[in-house]
N, C-alpha and C positions, 0 to 999 in steps of 0.2 A: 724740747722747748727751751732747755736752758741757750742752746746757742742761737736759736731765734731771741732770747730775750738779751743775750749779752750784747748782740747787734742792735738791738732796738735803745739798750737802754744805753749805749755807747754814744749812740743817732743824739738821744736825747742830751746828753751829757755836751756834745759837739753842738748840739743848733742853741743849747740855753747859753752855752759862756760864747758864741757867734752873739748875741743879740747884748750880751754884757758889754762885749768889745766892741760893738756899734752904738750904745750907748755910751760909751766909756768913750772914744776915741771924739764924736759930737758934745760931749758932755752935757749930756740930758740930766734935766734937773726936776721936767716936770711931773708933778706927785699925783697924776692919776695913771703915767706911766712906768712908776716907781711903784705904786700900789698895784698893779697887774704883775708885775716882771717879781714882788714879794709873794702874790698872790701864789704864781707859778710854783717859784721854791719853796712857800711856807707847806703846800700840800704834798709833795715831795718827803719832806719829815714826818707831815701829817699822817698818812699810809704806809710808810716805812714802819712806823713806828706800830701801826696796828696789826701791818702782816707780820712784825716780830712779835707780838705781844708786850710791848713793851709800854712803860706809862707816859701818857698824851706827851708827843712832842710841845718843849718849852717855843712856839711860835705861834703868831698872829694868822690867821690865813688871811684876813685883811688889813695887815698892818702895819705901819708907816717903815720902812728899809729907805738908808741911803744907799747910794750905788755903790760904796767900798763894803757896806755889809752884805749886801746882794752877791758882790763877784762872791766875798768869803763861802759865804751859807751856799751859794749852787755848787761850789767846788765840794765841798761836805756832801752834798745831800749824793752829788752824781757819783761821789768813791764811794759812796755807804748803801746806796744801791747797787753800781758794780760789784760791792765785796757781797752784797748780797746774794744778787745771782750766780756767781761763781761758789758758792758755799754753802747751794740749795740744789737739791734735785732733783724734790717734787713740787710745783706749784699748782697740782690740780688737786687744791681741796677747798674744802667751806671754811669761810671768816666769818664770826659772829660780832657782830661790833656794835658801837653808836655810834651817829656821825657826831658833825662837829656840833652840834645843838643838842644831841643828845636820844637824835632817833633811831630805832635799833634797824638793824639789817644783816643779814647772812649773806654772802657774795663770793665766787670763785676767786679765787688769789690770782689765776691766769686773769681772771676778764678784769679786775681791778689795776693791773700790771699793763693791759693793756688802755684800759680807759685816762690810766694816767700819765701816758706817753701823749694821748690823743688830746686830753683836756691841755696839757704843756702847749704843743702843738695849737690847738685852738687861743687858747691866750696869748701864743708867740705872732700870730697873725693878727690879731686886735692889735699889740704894739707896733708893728710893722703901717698897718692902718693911721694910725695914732701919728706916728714919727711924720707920714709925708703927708699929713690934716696939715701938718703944723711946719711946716718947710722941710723939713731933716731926710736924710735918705736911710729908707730901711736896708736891713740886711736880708741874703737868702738862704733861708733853714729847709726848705725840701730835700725831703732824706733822699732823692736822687742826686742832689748837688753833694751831699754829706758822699755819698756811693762812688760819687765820680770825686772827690778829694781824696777819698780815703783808694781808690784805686790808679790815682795820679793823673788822672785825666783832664782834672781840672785844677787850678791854683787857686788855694784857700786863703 
């Protein structure tokens, strides 16, 4: 699992600072697409922090981020999961937690690993939606295009 996950979470780390730098380059400013693109990252922290045991990541999962604190905090969250998985070896066990309201839950570490690749992924598609609502041209994050960059096939 670990190199299925180093690859996943690589993908992920490459389609979230992709959609920074299309923001960034358009210079999008508007704050319901700022509020998804924080949403993304803030839960990034959010589950980092509970498959480490560590106490509640200091972030909003709905909370106001500009775009210069957004590039910061995805570059953190994506080395702090990378250094993650390469410094792990088993991730098939049970997580006893609360969410973020405070409801309890037990969940495998793989399937939470995976669900937060996937939630990323779904919220990267709402801004992409969002961006051409409003005239601006989205970017493309399918981990096929990430597969053919990363194998030179394609120019990134």
């Amino acid at each position: 699992m670990k190199q299925y996950f180093l690859k996943l979470y690589q993908y992920n780390a490459w389609a979230t600072k992709r959609v920074l730098n299309c923001l960034t380059t358009q210079s999008i400013d508007d704050e319901k697409i700022l509020s998804i693109m924080g949403h993304i990252v803030a839960a990034q922290f959010l589950w980092l922090h509970r498959i480490k045991g560590l106490a509640p990541a200091n972030v909003k999962l709905w909370g106001e981020y500009t775009l210069p604190q957004l590039v910061t905090m995805a570059e953190e969250a994506g080395r702090l999961w990378l250094d993650f998985v390469e410094q792990t070896d088993n991730f098939n066990r049970e997580l006893t937690y609360s969410n973020y309201v405070g409801d309890p839950y037990i969940n495998n570490v793989e399937m939470i690993m995976i669900h937060l690749v996937n939630h990323s992924s779904y919220h990267r598609a709402q801004i992409a939606m969002l961006l051409r609502q409003k005239g601006f041209e989205p970017i493309n994050t399918d981990f096929i295009t990430y597969d053919r960059v990363m194998t030179g096939q394609w120019k990134d």
